[in-house]
Structure formats: C-alpha cells, structure tokens
MIGUTOR-851513 format. One line per 3 residues: their letters; for each residue x, y, z of C-alpha. Coordinates in Angstrom, 2 decimals, padded with zeros to 5 digits. Example, Ala and Ser with C-alpha at 12.3 -4.5 7.8 and 13.67 -1.06 7.14 Angstrom:
residues 2
AS) 012.30 -004.50 007.80; 013.67 -001.06 007.14
end
This chain:
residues 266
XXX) -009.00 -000.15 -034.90; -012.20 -000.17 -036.23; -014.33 000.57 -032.65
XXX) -012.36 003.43 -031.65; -013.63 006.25 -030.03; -016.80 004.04 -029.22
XXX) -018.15 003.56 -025.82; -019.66 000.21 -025.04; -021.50 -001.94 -022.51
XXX) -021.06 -005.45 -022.29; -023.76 -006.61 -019.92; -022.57 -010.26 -019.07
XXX) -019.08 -009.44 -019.49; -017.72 -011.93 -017.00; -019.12 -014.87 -018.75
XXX) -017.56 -016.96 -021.86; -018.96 -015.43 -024.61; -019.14 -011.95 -022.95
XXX) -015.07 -012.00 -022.26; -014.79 -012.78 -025.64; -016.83 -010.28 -026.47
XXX) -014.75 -008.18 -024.10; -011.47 -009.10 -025.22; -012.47 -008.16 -029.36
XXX) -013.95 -005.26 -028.88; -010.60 -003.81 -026.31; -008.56 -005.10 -029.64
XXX) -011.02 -003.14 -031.63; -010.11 000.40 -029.59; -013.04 000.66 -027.89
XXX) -013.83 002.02 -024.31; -015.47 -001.01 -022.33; -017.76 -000.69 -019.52
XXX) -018.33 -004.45 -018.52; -021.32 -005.16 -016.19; -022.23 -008.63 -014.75
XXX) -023.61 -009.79 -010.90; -019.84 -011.04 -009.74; -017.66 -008.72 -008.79
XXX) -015.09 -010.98 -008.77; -015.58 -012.68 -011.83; -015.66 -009.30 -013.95
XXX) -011.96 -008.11 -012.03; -010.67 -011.65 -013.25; -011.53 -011.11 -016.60
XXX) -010.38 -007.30 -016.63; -007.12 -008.44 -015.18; -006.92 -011.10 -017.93
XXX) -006.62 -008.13 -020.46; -003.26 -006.50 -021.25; -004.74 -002.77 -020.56
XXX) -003.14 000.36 -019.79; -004.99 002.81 -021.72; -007.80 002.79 -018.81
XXX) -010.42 001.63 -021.50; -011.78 -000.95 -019.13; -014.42 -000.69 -016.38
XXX) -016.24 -003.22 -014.48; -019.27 -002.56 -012.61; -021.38 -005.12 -010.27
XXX) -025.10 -005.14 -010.95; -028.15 -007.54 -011.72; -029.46 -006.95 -014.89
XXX) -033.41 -007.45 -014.08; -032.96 -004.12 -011.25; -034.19 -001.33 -013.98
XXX) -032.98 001.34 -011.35; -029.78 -000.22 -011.42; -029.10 -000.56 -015.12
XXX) -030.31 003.17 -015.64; -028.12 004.45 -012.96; -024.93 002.55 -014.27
XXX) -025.90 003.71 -017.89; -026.40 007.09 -016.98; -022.82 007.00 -015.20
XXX) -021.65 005.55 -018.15; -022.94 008.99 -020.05; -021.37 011.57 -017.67
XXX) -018.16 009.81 -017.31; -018.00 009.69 -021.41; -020.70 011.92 -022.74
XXX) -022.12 008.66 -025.28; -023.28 005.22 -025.17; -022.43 003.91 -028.84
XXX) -022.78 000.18 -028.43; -024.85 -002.04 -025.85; -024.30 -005.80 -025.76
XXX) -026.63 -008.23 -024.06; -025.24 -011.58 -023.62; -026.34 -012.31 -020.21
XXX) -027.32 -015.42 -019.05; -028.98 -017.89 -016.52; -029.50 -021.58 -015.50
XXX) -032.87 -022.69 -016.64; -034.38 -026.28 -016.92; -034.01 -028.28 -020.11
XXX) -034.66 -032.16 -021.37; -037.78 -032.32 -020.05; -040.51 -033.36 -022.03
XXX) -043.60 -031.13 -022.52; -045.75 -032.92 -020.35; -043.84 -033.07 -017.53
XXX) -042.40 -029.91 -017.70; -044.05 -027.25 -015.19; -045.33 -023.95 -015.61
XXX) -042.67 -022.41 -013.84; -039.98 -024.11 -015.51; -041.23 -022.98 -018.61
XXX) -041.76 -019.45 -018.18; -038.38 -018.97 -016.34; -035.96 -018.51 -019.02
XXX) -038.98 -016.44 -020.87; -039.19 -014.05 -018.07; -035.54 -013.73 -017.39
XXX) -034.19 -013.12 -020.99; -037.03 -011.11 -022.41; -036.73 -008.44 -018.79
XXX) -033.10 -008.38 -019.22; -032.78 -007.23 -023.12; -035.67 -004.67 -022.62
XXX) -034.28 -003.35 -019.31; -030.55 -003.36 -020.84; -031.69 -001.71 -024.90
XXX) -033.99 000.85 -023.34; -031.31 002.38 -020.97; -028.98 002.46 -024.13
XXX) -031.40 003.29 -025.70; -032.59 006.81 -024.23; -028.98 008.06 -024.33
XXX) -028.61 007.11 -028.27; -031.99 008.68 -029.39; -030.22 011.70 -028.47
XXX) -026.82 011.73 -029.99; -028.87 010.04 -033.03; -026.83 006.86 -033.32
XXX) -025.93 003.37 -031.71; -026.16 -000.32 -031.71; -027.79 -002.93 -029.82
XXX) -026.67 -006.15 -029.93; -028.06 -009.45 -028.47; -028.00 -012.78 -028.80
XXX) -030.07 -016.35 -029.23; -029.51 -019.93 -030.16; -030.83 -021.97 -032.59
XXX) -033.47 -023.16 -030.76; -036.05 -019.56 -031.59; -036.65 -021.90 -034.94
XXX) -036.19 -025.39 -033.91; -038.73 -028.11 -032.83; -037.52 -030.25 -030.26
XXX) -038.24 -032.07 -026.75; -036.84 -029.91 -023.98; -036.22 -027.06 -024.67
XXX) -039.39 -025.15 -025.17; -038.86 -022.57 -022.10; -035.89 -021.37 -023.63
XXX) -036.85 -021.80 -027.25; -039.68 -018.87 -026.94; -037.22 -017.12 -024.98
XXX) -034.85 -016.95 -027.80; -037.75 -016.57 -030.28; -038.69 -013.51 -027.88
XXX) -034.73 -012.10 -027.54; -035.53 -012.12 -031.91; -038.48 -010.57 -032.17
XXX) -037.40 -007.45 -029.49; -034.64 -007.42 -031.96; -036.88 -006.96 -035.08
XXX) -039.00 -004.31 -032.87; -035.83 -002.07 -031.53; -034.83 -002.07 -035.23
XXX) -038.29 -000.48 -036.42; -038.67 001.63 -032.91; -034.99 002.96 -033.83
XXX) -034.25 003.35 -037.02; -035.16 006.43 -037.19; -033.01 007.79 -034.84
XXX) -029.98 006.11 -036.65; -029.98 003.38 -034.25; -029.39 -000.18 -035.45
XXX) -030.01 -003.51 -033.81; -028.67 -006.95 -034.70; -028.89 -010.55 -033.18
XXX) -026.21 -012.80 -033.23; -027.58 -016.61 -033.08; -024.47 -019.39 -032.25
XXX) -025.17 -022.91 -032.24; -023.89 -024.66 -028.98; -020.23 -023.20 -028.64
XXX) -017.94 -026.22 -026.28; -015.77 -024.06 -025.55; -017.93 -021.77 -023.59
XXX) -019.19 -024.89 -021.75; -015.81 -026.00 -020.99; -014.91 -022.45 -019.64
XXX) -018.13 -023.07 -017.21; -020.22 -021.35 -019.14; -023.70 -021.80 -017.17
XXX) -024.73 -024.14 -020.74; -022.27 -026.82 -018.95; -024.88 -027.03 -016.38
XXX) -027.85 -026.80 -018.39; -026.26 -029.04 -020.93; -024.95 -031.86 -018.68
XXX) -028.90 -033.31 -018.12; -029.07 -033.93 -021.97; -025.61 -035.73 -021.72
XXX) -025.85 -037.74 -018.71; -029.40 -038.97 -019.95; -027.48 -040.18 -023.33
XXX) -024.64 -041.92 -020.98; -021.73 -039.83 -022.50; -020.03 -036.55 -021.67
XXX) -020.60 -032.87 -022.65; -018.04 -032.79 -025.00; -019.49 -035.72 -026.96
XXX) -022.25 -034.81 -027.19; -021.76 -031.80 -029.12; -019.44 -033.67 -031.23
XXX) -022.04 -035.73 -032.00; -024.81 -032.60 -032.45; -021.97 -030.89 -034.59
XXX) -021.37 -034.29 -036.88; -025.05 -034.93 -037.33; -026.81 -031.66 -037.82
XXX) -024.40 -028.88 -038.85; -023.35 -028.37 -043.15; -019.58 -027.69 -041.45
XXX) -019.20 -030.72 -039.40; -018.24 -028.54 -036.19; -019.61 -026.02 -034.09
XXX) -018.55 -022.07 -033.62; -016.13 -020.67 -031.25; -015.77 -017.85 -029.22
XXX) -013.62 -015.71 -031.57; -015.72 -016.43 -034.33; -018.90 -014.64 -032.09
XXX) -016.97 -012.31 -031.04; -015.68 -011.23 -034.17; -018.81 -010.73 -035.65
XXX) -020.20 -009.08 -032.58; -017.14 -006.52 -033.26; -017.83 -006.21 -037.02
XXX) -021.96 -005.65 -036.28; -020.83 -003.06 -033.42; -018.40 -001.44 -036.20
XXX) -019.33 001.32 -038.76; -018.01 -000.70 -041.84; -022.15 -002.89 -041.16
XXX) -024.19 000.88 -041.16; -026.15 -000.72 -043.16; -027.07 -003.92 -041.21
XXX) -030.36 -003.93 -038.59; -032.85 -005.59 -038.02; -031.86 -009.09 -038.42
XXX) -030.08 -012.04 -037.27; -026.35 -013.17 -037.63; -026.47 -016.69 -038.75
XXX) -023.75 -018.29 -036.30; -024.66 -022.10 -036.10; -022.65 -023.52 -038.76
XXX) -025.31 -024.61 -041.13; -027.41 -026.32 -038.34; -029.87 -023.76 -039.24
XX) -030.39 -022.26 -042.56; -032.01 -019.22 -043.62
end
C-alpha cells in the first residue's frame, strides 16, 4: 500500500470527489483525517468505508475560519506527530451562465474569494507542520475553465486560474523544504453531479437554458470537445490524487495533472 504510514487531510471529504478521494487513499494505507462543514455528511461517508484499523477521522469545520483549520491541524500533529499529505477539494455554489454584462460584481468575485481563502488557509496550516519534518504534499484541484474562454463562467474561471497559480507559488515557497505541490484539473465529472455534487446545482442553469437535462449535456460537452469522447470519473481523480500523494511521483511539483480527457491540451 503505497500511502502507508502517511497522515492525510482531506478537507472536503464529504463531497463526491473528496469520498473518492477518501475511499483511495484508505485503500492506499493511509491514516485519514476527513474535514468538511456537515457533520453528518462526513459520518455517512466514514460509515460507507469498510474500516477497522481506526485510520479514519472526521472532524466538522468551515474551511474559511483560519483559527479553526489551525486548531484541527495542530490536533492532527499531536494525535500523530506528522501531517504528510493535505488535500483541498472543497467546494461551493457560485453563479454561472451569465453573460459578462449582466453578471454583478458580487457574483463574480464570490467563487474568487471563496476558493483562493480556502487553499491558502488549508496549505499554510499543512504547511507549518511539514517545513518542519522537511517533507509533504499539497494537493488541490481546478477545472478546465483556469484556461478556457467562455460566457459564464468568468467568476470561477479566475478562481481556478488563482487555485493554479497558489499551486505554482507553494511549489517555489516549498521546495526547499522537500515539500511538493500538485494540481489536479478534471473536466466536468457526471458522476459527481449525479451524486449531488454542488456542480448539479451550478450546472443545471446551463442545462435548463439549452432545454435538456444534466446528463445530456455533458454527453454532449464530452462528444464535442474532449479527444476521448467521454468525460473522467471519480476513480480516475482519485487515483491520481493517490499516485501524486505517493512517494513513487518525488519528483513531481509544481504543476498540473491534466484530467479533462483531451478537452484541454497542454
């Protein structure tokens, strides 16, 4: 098991692509400390795991309280001695499909405020803790949309160019220390929507505005703009978030995990 002995935090660990995230990296041997706002939500997915080794915690917290997500990390470090992985795949209901001129100030700066706060706040906990025992990884994660034009999306689009670029500065604030970061970037993942994923509700705008469902309209996206004629799933993420996490990539920081399926090429 190629993450054991590690100690992780999965902040967003209740939602789709956090479980996932979740579930791989329990397979993997780590030790999982999984952090998201619902209580509930996180003891649903912990009790979804087959786990009697004790290698899975949940803890409720809001990732934008900084005195929160210090207190929980440095919990984390007396009840283990090490933070060796910290995962950022948090995420929020924002505003899409409206068109630039329309689109308000606050609507636009949301997502930017929320997702830029939330992987600073999240690394730089981590990040004290690994400085020390001179190793770790951070791991976040984007969409396609940091690159893309397009009508609707902007908000969100300099959000994820943003959740990038801290990505490219952790690596060159870090490195030295042995720390490495990495950003994985999926294209739209359906399954994540149809396990209510908040994209179903940011999604379902786009959709009802072209008359068809969710579900078709990714088809559609996958058909039209990806190289493999589909889009990724949750395993897929997930495994890569394991191997990044892993010791077998030591030699990977400081970019970006091309996820999308060809819908974006590098």
């Amino acid at each position: 098991m190629i993450l054991s002995n590690k100690t992780a935090i999965v902040y967003g660990g209740s939602g789709a692509i956090g479980s996932a995230i979740v579930r791989a990296f329990h397979q993997a041997g780590a030790n999982i400390f999984m952090v998201a706002r619902n209580a509930a939500k996180l003891h649903k997915v912990a009790a979804g795991i087959d786990d009697d080794s004790g290698r899975i915690h949940t803890s409720a917290l809001d990732v934008l309280d900084e005195a929160a997500v210090n207190k929980h990390a440095s919990e984390v470090v007396a009840a283990t001695g090490r933070i060796d992985i910290s995962v950022n795949v948090t995420g929020t209901f924002h505003i899409q499909g409206v068109p630039f001129p329309e689109l308000s100030l606050e609507d636009l700066m949301f997502p930017i405020d929320h997702y830029i706060r939330a992987n600073f706040i999240t690394a730089k906990a981590a990040a004290r803790q690994m400085m020390k025992q001179k190793s770790g990884v951070l791991l976040s994660i984007s969409t396609p949309g940091s690159k893309l034009p397009g009508t609707g999306f902007m908000g969100y689009g300099l959000a994820c160019s943003g959740i990038e670029a801290l990505n490219r500065h952790f690596a060159g604030e870090l490195g030295a220390y042995g720390i490495r970061s990495v950003c994985l970037r999926p294209d739209a993942i359906p399954e994540a929507s149809a396990k209510g994923s908040h994209s179903k509700e940011v999604f379902a705008r786009a959709a009802g505005d072209a008359g068809i469902d969710i579900g078709a309209m990714l088809q559609q996206h996958a058909q039209a703009h990806t190289l493999l004629k589909r889009l990724p799933n949750l395993e897929e993420v997930a495994n890569t978030a394991v191997f990044m996490a892993s010791d077998q990539a030591s030699a990977i920081t400081g970019t970006v995990a091309n996820l999308t399926c060809g819908s974006l090429v590098d």
